[in-house]
N, CA, C and O of each residue as an XYZ file, in Angstrom:
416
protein
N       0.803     -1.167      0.000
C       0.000      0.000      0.000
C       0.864      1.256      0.000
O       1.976      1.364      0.517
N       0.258      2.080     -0.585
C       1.274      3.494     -1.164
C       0.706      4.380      0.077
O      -0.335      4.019      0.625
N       1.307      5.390      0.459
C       0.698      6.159      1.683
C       1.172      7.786      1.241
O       2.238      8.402      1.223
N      -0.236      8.086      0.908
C       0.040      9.763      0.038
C       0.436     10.576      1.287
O       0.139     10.375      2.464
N       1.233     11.611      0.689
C       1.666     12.791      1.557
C       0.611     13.819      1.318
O       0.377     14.118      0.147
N      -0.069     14.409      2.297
C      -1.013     15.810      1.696
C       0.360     16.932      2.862
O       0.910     16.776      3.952
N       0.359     17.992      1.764
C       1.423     18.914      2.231
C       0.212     20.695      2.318
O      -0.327     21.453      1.511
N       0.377     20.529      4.149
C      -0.416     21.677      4.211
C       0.600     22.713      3.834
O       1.815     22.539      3.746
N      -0.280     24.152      3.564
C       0.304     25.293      3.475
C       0.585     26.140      4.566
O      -0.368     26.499      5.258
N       1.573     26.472      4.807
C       2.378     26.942      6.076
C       1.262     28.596      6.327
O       1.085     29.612      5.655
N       0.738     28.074      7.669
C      -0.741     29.180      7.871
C       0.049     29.928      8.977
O      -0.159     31.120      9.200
N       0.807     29.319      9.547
C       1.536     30.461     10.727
C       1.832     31.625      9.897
O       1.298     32.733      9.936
N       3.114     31.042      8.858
C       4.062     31.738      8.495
C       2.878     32.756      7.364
O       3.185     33.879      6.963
N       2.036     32.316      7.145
C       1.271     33.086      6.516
C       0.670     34.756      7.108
O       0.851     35.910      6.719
N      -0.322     33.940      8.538
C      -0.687     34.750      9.326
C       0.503     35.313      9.445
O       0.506     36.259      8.657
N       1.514     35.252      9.997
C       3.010     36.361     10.807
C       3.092     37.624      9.678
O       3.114     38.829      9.927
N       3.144     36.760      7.971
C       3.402     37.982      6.928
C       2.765     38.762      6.761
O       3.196     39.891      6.526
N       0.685     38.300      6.847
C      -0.211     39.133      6.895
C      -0.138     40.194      7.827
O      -0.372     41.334      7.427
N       0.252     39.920      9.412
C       0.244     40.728     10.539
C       1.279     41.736     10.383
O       1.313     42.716     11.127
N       2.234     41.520      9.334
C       3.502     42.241      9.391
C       3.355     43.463      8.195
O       3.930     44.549      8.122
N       2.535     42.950      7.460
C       1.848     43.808      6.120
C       1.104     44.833      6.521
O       1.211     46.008      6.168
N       0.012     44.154      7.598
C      -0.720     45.558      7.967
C      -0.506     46.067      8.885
O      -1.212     47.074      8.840
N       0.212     46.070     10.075
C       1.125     46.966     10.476
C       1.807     48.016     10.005
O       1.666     49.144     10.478
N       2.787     47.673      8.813
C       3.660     48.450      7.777
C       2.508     49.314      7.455
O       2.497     50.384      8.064
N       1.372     49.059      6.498
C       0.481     49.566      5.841
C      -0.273     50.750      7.006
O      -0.510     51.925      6.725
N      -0.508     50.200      8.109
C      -1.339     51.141      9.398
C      -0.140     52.115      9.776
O      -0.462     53.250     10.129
N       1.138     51.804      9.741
C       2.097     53.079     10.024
C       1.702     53.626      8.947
O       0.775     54.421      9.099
N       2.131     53.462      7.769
C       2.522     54.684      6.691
C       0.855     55.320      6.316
O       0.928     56.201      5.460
N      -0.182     55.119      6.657
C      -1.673     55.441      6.252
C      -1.622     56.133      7.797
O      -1.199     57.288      7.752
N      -1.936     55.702      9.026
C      -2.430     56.683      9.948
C      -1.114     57.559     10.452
O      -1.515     58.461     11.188
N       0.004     57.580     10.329
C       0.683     58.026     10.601
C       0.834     58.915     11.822
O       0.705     60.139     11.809
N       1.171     58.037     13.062
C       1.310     58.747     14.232
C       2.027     59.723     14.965
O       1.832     60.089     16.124
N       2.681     60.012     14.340
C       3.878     61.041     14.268
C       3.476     62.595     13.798
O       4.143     63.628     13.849
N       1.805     62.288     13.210
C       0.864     63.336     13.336
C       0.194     63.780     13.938
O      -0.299     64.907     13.942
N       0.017     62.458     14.891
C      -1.426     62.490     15.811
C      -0.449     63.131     17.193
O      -1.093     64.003     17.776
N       0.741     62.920     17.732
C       1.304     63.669     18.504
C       1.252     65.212     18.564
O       1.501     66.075     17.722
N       0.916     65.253     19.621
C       0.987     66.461     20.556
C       2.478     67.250     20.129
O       3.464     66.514     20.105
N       2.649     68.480     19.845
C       3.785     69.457     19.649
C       3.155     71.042     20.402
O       2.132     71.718     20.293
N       4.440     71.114     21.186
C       4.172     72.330     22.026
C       5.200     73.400     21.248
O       6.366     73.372     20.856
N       3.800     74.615     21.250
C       3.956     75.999     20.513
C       3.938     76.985     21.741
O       3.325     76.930     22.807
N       4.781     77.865     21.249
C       4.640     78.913     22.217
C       4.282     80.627     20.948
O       5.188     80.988     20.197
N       3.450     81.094     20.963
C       3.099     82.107     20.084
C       2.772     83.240     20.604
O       2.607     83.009     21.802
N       2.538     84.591     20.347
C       2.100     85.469     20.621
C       0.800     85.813     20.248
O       0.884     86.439     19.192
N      -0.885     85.658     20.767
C      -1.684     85.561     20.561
C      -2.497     86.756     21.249
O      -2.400     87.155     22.409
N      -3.437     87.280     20.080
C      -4.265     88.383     20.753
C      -5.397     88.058     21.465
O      -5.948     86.989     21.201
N      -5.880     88.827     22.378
C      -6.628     88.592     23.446
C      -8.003     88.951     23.104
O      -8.284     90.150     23.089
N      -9.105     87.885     22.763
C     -10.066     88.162     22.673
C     -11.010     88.111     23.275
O     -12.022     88.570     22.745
N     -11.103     87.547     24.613
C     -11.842     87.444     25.871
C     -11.251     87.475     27.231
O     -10.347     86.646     27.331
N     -11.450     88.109     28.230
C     -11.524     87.919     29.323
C     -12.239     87.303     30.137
O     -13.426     87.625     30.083
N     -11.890     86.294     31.108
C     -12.899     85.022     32.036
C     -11.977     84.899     33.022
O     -10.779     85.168     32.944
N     -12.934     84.238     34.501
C     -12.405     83.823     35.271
C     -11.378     82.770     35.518
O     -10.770     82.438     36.535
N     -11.366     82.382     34.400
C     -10.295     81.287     34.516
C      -8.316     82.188     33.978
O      -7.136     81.841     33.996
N      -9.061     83.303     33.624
C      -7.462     83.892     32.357
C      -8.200     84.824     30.968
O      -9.349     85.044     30.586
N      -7.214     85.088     30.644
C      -7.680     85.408     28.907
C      -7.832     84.668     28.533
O      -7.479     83.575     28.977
N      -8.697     84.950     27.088
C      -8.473     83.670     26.494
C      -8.270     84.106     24.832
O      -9.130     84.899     24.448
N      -7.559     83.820     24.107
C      -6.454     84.487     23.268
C      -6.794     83.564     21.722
O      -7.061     82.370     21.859
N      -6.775     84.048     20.559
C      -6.971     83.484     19.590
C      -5.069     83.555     18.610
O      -4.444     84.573     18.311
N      -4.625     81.944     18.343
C      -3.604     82.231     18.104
C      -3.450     82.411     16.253
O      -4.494     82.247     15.623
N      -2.578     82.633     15.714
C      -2.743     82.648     14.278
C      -3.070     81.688     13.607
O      -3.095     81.882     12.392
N      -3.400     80.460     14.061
C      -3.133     79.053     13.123
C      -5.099     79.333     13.359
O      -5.810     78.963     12.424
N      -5.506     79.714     14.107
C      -7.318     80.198     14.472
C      -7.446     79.258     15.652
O      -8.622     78.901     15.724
N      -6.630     78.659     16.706
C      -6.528     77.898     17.769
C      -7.216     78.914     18.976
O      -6.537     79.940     19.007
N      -8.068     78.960     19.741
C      -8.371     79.146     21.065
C      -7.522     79.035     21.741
O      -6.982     77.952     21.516
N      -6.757     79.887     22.967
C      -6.261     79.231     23.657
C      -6.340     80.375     24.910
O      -6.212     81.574     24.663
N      -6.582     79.821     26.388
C      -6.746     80.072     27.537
C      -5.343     79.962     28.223
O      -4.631     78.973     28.394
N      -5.138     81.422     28.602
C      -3.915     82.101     29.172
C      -4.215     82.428     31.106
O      -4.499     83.452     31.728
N      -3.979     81.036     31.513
C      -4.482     81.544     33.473
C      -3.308     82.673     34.032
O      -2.092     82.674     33.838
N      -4.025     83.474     34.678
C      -2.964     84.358     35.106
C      -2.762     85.587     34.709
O      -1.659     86.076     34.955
N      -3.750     86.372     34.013
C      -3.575     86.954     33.057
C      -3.757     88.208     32.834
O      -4.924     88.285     32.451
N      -3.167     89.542     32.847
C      -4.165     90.753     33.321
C      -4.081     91.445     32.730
O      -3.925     92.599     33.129
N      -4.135     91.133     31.484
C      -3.972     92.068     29.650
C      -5.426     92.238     29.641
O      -6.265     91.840     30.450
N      -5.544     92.864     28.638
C      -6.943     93.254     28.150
C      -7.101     92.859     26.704
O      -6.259     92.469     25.895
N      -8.529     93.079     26.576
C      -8.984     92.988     25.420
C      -8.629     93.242     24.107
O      -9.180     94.284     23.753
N      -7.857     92.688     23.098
C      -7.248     93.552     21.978
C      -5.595     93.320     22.073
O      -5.032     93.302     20.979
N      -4.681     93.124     23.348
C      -3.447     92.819     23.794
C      -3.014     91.992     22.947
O      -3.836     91.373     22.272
N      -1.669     91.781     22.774
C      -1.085     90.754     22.469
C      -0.039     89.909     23.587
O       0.879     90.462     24.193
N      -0.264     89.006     23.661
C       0.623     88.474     25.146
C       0.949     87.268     24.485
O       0.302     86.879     23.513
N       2.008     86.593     24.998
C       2.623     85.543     24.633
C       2.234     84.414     25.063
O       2.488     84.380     26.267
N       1.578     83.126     24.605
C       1.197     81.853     24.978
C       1.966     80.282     24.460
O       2.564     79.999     23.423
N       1.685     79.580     25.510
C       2.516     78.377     25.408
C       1.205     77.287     25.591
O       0.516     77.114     26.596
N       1.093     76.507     24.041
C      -0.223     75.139     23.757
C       0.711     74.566     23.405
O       1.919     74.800     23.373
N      -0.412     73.155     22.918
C      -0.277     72.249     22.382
C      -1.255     72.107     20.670
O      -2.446     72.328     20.454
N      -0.460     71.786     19.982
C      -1.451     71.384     18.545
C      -0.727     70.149     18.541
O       0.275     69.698     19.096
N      -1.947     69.601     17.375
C      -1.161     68.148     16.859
C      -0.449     68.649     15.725
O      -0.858     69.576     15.027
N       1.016     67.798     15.483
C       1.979     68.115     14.657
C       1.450     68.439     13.218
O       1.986     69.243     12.456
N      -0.300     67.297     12.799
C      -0.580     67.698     11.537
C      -0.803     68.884     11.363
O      -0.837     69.263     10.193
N      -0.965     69.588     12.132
C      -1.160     71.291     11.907
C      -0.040     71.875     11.854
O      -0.306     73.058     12.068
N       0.830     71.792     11.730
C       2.031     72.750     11.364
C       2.474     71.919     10.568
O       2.375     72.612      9.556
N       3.055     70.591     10.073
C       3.694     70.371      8.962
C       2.781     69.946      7.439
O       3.082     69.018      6.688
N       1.443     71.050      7.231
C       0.993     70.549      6.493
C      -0.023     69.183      6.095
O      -0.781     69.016      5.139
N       0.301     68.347      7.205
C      -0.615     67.263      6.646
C      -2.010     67.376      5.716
O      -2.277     66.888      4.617
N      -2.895     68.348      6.755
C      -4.394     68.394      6.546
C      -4.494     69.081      4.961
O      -5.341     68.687      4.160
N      -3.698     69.948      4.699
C      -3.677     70.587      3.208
C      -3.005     69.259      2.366
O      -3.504     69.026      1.265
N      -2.200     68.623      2.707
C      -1.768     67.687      1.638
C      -2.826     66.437      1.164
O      -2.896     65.891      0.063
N      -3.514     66.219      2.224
C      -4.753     65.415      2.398
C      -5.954     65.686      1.350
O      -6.496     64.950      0.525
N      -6.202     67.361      1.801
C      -7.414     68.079      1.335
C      -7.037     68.351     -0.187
O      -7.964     68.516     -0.981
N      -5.713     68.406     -0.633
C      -5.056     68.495     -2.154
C      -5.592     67.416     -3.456
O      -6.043     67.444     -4.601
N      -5.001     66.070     -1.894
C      -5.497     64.790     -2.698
C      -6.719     64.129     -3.123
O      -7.056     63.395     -4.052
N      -7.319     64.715     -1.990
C      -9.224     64.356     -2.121
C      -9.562     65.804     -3.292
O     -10.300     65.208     -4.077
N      -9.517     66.552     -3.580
C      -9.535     67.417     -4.754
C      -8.999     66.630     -5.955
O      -9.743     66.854     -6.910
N      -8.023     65.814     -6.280
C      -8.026     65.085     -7.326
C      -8.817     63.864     -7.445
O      -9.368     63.326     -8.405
N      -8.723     63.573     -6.204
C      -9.459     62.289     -6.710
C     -11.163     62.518     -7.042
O     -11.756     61.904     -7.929
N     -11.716     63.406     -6.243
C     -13.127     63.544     -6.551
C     -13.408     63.948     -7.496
O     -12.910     65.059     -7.677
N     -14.446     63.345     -8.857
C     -15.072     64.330     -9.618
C     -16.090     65.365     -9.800
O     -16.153     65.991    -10.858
């Protein structure tokens, strides 16, 4: 009697390449190195006064709440936030560029 070989297909090594593909693919598509926090320090004019501080509109059109604060209305005073990095290196315009071509 002859005794056939059936030769499975290697499903580990399969799964490991799949898991390793979309990983690669989920870095370079969500790119987290955008989604991080980057601290700005700007000079922002003062468009409200509140109990908590001013509260100051910076050039990028960011809100931002200054505690401590005893400028007035119209001032310019110096502030220290946080944005996410896609806002200063462009991302959101390179994004908004590409969805303009692709849509008809």
């Amino acid at each position: 009697m002859q005794q056939t070989t059936i030769k499975k297909t290697p499903a580990l090594k399969f799964i490991a390449i799949m898991a390793i593909a979309t990983s690669v693919i989920l870095v370079f598509t969500i790119t987290p190195w955008n989604i991080v926090p980057t601290l700005v320090t700007e000079d922002v004019s003062v468009i409200a006064i509140t109990d908590y501080g001013c509260v100051g509109e910076s050039s990028m059109g960011i809100s931002v709440v200054v505690s401590y604060c005893d400028a007035s209305v119209g001032d310019v005073i110096s502030a220290t936030f946080y944005v996410p990095a896609m806002k200063l290196n462009g991302y959101y315009d390179r994004i908004e560029d590409k969805l303009t071509t692709v849509i008809p």
